[in-house]
C-alpha positions as CSV (number, residue, x, y, z in Angstrom):
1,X,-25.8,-85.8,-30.9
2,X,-25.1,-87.9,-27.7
3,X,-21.7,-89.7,-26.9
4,X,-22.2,-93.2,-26.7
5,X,-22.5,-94.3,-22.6
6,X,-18.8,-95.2,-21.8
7,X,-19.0,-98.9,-20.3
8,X,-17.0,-99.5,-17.3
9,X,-15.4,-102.5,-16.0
10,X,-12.7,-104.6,-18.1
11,X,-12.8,-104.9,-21.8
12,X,-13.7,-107.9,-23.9
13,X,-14.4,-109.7,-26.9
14,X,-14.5,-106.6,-29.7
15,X,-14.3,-104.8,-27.2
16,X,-10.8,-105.1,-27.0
17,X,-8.5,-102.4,-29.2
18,X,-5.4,-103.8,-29.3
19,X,-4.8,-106.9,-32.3
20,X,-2.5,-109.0,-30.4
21,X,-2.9,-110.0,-26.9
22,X,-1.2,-112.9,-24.4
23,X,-4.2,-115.2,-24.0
24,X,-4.7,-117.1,-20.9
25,X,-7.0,-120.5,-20.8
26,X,-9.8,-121.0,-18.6
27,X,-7.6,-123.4,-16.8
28,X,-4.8,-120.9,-16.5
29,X,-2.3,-122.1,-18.9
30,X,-0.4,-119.7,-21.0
31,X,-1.4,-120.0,-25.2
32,X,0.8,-117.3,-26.0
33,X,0.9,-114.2,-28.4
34,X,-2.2,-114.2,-30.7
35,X,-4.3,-112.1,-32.7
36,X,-7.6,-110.9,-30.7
37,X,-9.9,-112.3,-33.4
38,X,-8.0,-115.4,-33.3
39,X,-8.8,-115.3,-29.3
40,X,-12.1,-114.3,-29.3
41,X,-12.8,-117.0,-31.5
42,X,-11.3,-120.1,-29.4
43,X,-13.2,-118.3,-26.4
44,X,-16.4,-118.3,-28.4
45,X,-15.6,-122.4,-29.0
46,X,-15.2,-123.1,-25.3
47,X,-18.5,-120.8,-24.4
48,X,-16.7,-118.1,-22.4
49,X,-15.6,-114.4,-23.5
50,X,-12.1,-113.0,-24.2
51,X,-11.7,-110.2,-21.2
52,X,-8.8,-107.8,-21.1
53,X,-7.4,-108.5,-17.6
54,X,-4.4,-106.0,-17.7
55,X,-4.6,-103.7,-20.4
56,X,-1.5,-102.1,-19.5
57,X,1.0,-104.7,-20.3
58,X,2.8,-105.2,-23.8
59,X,1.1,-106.7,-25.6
60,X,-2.0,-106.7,-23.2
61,X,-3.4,-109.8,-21.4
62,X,-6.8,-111.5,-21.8
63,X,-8.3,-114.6,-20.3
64,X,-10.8,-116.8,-21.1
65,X,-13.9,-115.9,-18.7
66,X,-17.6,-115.6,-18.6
67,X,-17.9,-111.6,-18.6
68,X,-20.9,-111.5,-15.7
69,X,-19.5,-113.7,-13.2
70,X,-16.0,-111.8,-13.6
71,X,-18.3,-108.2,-12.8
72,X,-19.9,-110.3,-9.8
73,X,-16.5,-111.2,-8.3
74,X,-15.1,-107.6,-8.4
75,X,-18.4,-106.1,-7.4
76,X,-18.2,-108.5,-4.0
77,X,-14.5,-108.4,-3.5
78,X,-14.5,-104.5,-3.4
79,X,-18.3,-104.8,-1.6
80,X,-16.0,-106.8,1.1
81,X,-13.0,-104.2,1.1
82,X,-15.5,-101.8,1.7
83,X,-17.2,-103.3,4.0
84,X,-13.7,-103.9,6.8
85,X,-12.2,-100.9,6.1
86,X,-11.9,-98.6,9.5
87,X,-13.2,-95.0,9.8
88,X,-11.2,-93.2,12.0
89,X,-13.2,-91.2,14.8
90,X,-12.3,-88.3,16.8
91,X,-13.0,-89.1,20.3
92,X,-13.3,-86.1,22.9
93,X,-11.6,-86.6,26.6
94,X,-12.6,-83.6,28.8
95,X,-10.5,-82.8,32.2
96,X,-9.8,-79.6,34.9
97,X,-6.6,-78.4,35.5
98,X,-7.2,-79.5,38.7
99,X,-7.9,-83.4,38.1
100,X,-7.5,-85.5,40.9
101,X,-5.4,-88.9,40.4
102,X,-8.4,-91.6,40.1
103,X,-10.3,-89.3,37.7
104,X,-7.3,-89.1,35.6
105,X,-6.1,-92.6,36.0
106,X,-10.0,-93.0,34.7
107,X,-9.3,-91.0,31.2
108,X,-6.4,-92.2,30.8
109,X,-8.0,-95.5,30.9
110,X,-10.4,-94.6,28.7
111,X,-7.4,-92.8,25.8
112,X,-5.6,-96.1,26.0
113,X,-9.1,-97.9,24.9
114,X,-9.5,-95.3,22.2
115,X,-6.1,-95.5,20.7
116,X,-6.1,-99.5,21.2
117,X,-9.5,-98.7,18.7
118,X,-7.5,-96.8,16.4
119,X,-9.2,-93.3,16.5
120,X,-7.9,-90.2,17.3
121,X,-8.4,-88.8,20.8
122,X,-8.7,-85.2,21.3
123,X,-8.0,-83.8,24.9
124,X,-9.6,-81.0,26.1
125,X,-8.6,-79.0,29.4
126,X,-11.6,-76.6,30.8
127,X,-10.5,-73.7,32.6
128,X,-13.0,-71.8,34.9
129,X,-12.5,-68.5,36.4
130,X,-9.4,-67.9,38.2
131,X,-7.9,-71.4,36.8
132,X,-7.2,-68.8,33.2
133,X,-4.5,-67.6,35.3
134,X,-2.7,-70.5,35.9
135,X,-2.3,-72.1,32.6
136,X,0.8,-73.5,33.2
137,X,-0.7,-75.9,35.6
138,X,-2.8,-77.1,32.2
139,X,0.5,-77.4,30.0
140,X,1.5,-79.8,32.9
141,X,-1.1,-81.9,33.2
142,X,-0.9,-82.1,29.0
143,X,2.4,-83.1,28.9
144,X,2.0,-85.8,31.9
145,X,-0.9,-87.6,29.5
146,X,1.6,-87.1,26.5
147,X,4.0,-89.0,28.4
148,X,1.6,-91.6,29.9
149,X,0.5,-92.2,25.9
150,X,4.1,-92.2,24.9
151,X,4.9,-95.7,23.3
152,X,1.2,-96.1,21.6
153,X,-0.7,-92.5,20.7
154,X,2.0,-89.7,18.8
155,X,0.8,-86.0,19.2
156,X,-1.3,-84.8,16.2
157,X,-1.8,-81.5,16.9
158,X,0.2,-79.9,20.6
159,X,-1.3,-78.1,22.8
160,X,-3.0,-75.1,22.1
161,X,-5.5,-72.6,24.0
162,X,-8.6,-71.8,22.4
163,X,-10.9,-68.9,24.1
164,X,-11.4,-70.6,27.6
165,X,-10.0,-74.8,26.7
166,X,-6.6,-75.7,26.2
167,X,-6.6,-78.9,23.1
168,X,-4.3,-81.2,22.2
169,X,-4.8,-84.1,19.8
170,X,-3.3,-87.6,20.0
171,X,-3.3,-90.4,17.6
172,X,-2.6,-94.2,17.0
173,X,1.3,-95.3,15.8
């Protein structure tokens, strides 16, 4: 046999398990203590539901509402949470060893924008041929951008070489 669908979304009217509740008026005045089918019953008289609006108190507390417009509220308020909330984004800022001043005043330009954003920025340093060799020249130039994103961007992940890159990833504060 199949289990009955499980509803979701606040209890109310029979709904409701426990036999006393602290009832609440459509006008948000406090009636006090009652039984449920004592509440359900002055809801009924007024037109609206009894709906359990925290369940975890003692005894639990209900309010006088019309079920569907309740749903409707919480469906747009977390539709509007949903809808601002910020996904954070990796950006990628790809440099040489041997950058020259403007390009890197350029990128850093361009981390500061990305942090201001609030994503992450990952930094990668390219080394060709015989720049491998010199690697300390990369560690450098990582630790200058570290220190040029000091008071907004903390260090994620520190440098680290890869194969033929050298990475490091900063994000916001």
């Amino acid at each position: 046999m199949l289990a009955p669908p499980v509803k979701s979304g606040p209890r109310y009217n029979q709904m409701i398990t426990s036999d006393k509740v602290r009832v609440i008026d459509e006008n948000g005045e406090n009636l006090g203590v009652m039984y449920t089918r004592e509440a359900i019953e002055q809801a009924a008289e007024v037109g609206l539901d009894l709906v359990e609006i925290s369940p975890n108190a003692d005894p639990p507390v209900a309010k006088f509402l019309d079920v569907g417009k309740f749903r409707y509220e919480a469906q747009k308020k977390a539709n509007a949470a949903r809808k601002n909330q910020k996904t954070q984004e990796i950006k990628e800022i790809k440099m040489r060893p041997n950058i020259d001043d403007h390009d890197y005043d350029v990128k850093m330009r361009a981390i500061h924008k990305f942090i201001g954003e609030g994503d992450k920025v990952k930094v990668t340093l390219r080394f060709r041929g015989r720049e491998l060799s010199h690697q300390q020249l990369g560690m450098n130039l990582l630790k200058r951008v570290q220190e040029d994103t000091a008071e907004d961007a903390k260090i994620e992940a520190y440098p680290r070489m890869e194969g033929r890159q050298m990475l490091m990833v900063l994000s916001p504060k």
